[in-house]
N, C-alpha and C positions, 0 to 999 in steps of 0.2 A: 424571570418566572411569570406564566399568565395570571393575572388577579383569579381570585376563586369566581366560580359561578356562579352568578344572580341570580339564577333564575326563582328560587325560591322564596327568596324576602320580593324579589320582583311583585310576583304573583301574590303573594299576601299584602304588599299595598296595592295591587291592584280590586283585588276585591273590596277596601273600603273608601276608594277614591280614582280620581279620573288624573291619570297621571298628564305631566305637560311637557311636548317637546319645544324645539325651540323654532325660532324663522328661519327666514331665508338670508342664507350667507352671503351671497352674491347682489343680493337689493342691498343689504346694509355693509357692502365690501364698499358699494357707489356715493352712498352717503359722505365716506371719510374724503374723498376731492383725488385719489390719488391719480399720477400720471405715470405715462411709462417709465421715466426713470425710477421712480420708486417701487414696481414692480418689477425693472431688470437687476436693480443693485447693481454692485460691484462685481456682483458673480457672474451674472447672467449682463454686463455689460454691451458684450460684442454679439450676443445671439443678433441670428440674421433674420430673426419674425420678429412679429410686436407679441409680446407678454402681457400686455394690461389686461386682456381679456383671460387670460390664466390665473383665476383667482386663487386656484391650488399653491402656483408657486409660492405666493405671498406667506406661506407657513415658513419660507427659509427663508424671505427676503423683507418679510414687514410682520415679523412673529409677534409683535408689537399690537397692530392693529388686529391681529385674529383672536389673538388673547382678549385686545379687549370687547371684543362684539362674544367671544363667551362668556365672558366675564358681566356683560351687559343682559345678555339673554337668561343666564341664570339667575340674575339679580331681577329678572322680569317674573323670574319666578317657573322657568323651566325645569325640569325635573330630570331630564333627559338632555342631553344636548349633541348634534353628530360632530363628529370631525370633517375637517375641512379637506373631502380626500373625494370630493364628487368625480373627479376625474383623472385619480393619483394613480395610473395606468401606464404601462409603455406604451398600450394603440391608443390610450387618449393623447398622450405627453407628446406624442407622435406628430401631433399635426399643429403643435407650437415649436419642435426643433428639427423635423424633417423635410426634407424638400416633398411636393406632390409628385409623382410619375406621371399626374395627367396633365400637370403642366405642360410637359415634354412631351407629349404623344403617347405615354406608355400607360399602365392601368395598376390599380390596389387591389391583388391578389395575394391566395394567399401564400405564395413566392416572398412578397414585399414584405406582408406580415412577419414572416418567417423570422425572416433580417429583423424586423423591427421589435418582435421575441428577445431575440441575441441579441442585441445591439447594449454593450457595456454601460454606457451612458445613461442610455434608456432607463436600465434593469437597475441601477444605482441611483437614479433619479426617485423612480417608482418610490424604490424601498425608504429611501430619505425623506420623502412627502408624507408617507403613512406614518411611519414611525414615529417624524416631528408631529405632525399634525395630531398625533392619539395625545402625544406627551403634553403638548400644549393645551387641547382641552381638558386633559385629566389633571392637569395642573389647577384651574379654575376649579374644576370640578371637585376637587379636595378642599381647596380654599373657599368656596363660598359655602361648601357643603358643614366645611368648620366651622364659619362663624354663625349659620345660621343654628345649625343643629339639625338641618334636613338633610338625608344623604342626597346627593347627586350622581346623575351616572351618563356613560361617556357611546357613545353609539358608533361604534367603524360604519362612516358612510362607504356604502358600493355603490357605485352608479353606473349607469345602462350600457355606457362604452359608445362610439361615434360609429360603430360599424353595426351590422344587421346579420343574425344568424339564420331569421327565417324568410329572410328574401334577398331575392337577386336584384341588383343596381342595373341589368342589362335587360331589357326590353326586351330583347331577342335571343334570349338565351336564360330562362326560368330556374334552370338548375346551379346557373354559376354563382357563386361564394366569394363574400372577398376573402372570407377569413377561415378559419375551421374550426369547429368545435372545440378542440384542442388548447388551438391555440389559444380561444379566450379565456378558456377552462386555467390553464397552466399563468397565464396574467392574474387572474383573478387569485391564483395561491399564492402567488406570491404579495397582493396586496391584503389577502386574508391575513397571512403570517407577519406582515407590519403593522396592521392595525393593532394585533395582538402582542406584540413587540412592545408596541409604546404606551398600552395599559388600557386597551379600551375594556368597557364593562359586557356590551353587545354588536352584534353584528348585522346592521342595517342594508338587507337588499335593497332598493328602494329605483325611483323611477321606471319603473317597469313599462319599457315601451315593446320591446322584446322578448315574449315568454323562453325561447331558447336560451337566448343572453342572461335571463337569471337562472334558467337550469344550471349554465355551467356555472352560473354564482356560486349557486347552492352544492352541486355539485365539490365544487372547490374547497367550499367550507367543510363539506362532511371529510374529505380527504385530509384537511390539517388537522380535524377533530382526530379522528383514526390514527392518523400516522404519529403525531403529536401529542396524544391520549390526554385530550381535555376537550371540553366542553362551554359553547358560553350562551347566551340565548340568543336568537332570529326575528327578528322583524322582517315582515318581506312587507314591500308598498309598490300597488301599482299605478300609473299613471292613466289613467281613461278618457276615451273621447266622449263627445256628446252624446250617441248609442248606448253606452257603457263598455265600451269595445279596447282594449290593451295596445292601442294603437299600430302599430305594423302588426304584430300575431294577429287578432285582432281578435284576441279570446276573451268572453264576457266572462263580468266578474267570478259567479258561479265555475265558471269552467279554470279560471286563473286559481279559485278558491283549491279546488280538487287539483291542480297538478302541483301545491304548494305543502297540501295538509301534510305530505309523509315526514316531512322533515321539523312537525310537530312545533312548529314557529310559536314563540312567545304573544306575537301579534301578526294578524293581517292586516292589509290596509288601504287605501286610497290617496295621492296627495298629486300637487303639481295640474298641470290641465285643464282645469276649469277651476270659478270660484267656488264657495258654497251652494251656495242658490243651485247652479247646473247640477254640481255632485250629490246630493241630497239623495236624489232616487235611488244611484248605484251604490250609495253607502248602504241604504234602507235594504237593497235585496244583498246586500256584504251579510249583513247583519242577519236575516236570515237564514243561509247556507254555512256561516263559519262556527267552527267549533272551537274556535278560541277567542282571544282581545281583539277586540276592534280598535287600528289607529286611523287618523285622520288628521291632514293637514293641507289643506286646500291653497291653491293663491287667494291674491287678493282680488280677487274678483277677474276679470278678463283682460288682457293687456291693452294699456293707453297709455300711448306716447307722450301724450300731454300732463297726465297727472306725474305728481311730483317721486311717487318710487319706480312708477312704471304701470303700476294698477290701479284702478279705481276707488276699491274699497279701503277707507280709513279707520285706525282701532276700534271707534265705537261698533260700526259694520258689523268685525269680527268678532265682535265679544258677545252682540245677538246671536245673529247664526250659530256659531257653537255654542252659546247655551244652548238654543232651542234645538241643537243633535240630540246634547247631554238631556235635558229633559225630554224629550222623546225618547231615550235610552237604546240610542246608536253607540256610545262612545266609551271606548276605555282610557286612550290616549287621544290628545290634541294638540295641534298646532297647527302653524304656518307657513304656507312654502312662498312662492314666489309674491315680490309687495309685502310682503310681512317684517317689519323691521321688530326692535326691541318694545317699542308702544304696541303695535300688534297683539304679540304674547303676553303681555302682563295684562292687556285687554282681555282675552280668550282666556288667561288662568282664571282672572278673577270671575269671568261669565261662569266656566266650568264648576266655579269655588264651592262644595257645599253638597254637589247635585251625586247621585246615585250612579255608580259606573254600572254601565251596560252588565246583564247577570249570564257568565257565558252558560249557553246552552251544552246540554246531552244531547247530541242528535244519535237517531237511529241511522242502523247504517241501512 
């Protein structure tokens, strides 16, 4: 059975505080030392790719370590925390257990996709990733939310997917697709209805580099609402460039605000792309145009090889900057995305701690 709908106790603590999600899974997946074998297991011994970079898998091969970085992040004082399902997909999963066609001479159409739709493995893999991955966070999320006495709640990540719906890979040929609509549309249900399977609380669009790509997100979701007669709440987050621009669609904010509002999202938002400092302005004109919560979870600043997570800015960093969102009354949610370990977030709670959540607007139409 799906958990009941949050949306309502959601909304009433968001009106008297600034809720917190959690960091970035992949900075503090790096921290724990592991090597490929502990990311192939016993299961995934003989795959013919390297998996370390498959940080998804790790929910069936080191549920261990995912547990504890929720477990970590909660206790930093997250409010919110996603599952580990950034690319818990058959066209993600795809390109850690399928050979390329362009190795060979041949091309990723969507022929290939089709196959890679259908492919048993795939489609059994997908739905094992989501499903572990909700139950594993929602496990924490009961447990820390018991002994503190604060509830906690559990967020099905969606992420962007490896292909592009609103552009062509071919230079010389503007209309051609690797993928179809469809296609990604019909992926995206079936990791809608695993997330929901293993208990998440919400449904997190999120990295939006693609405005097509989260259409059929969204899309996706309102069809296992419908079909499945329930309901849970929406975060959509996009990812922006320096312009303010959605990176390949390259719809600014206001314009990503407006192709989002129909499906009446618990929050909008900003994360991934840039640190604070760059995002600040496109938060400021988010906050403007939206008629709901504002979320926010920036990297750590802009990527450097040299520092020790990958980014620059360290928790003190982050725990200014977003105060100074929240007091400026940008923010309803916050957190961390890339560089953001568990010091991060308990940094950025404790900044947010106290301060006045953004008051959402009535706009005229």
């Amino acid at each position: 059975m799906p958990r009941p709908d949050p949306t309502a106790e959601l909304q009433q603590a968001l009106r008297h505080r600034i809720l917190v999600l959690d960091g970035a899974m992949g900075t503090t997946i790096r921290t724990y030392g592991l090597n490929e074998t502990d990311a192939r297991g016993p299961r995934f011994a003989d795959s013919k790719k390297d998996l370390l970079n498959n940080g998804d898998i790790l929910s069936i091969t080191r549920p261990d370590v995912i547990g504890d970085i929720h477990k970590r992040f909660y206790e930093a004082g997250s409010d919110i925390c996603e599952t580990n399902t950034f690319s818990a997909t058959s066209i993600a999963q795809s390109e850690f257990f399928i050979d390329d066609p362009r190795e060979h001479g041949g091309i990723k159409d969507p022929e290939f996709f089709q196959k890679i739709i259908e492919n048993p493995m795939l489609r059994d893999l997908a739905w094992e990733l989501n499903v572990e991955s909700s139950r594993l966070c929602r496990k924490w999320a009961d447990n820390i939310g018991s002994d503190t006495g604060i509830r906690r709640y559990v967020a099905g990540a969606i992420g962007p997917l490896t292909v592009s719906l609103s552009t062509s890979p071919d230079a010389n040929d503007a209309g051609f697709r690797t993928v179809t609509f469809d296609q990604v549309k019909e992926d995206y249900v079936r990791q809608v209805r695993a997330l929901i399977e293993g208990g998440c609380d919400i449904l997190m669009v999120e990295t939006i580099f693609d405005a097509l790509n989260a259409k059929a997100a969204l899309v996706a979701i309102q069809e296992v609402f419908d079909a499945d007669g329930l309901k849970l709440p929406i975060i959509v987050s996009a990812a922006v460039g320096r312009g303010g621009e959605t990176m390949i669609s390259a719809q600014k904010v206001e314009a990503m605000w407006n192709a989002v509002a129909h499906v009446n999202p618990l929050a909008v938002g900003l994360n991934c792309s840039l640190g604070p400092d760059l995002m600040k302005p496109h938060l400021e004109e988010l906050a403007k145009v939206s008629a709901t919560h504002i979320s926010c979870y920036p990297n750590a600043g802009l990527p450097n090889p040299l520092a020790p997570t990958g980014f620059d800015l360290e928790p003190p960093h982050m725990n200014a900057y977003m105060k100074e969102f929240a007091l400026d009354g940008l923010l309803n949610l916050a957190g961390g995305c890339c560089g953001n370990t568990p010091e991060h977030v308990a940094a950025i709670a404790e900044g947010v701690k106290g301060v006045a959540p953004r008051e959402v607007p009535v706009l005229e139409n």
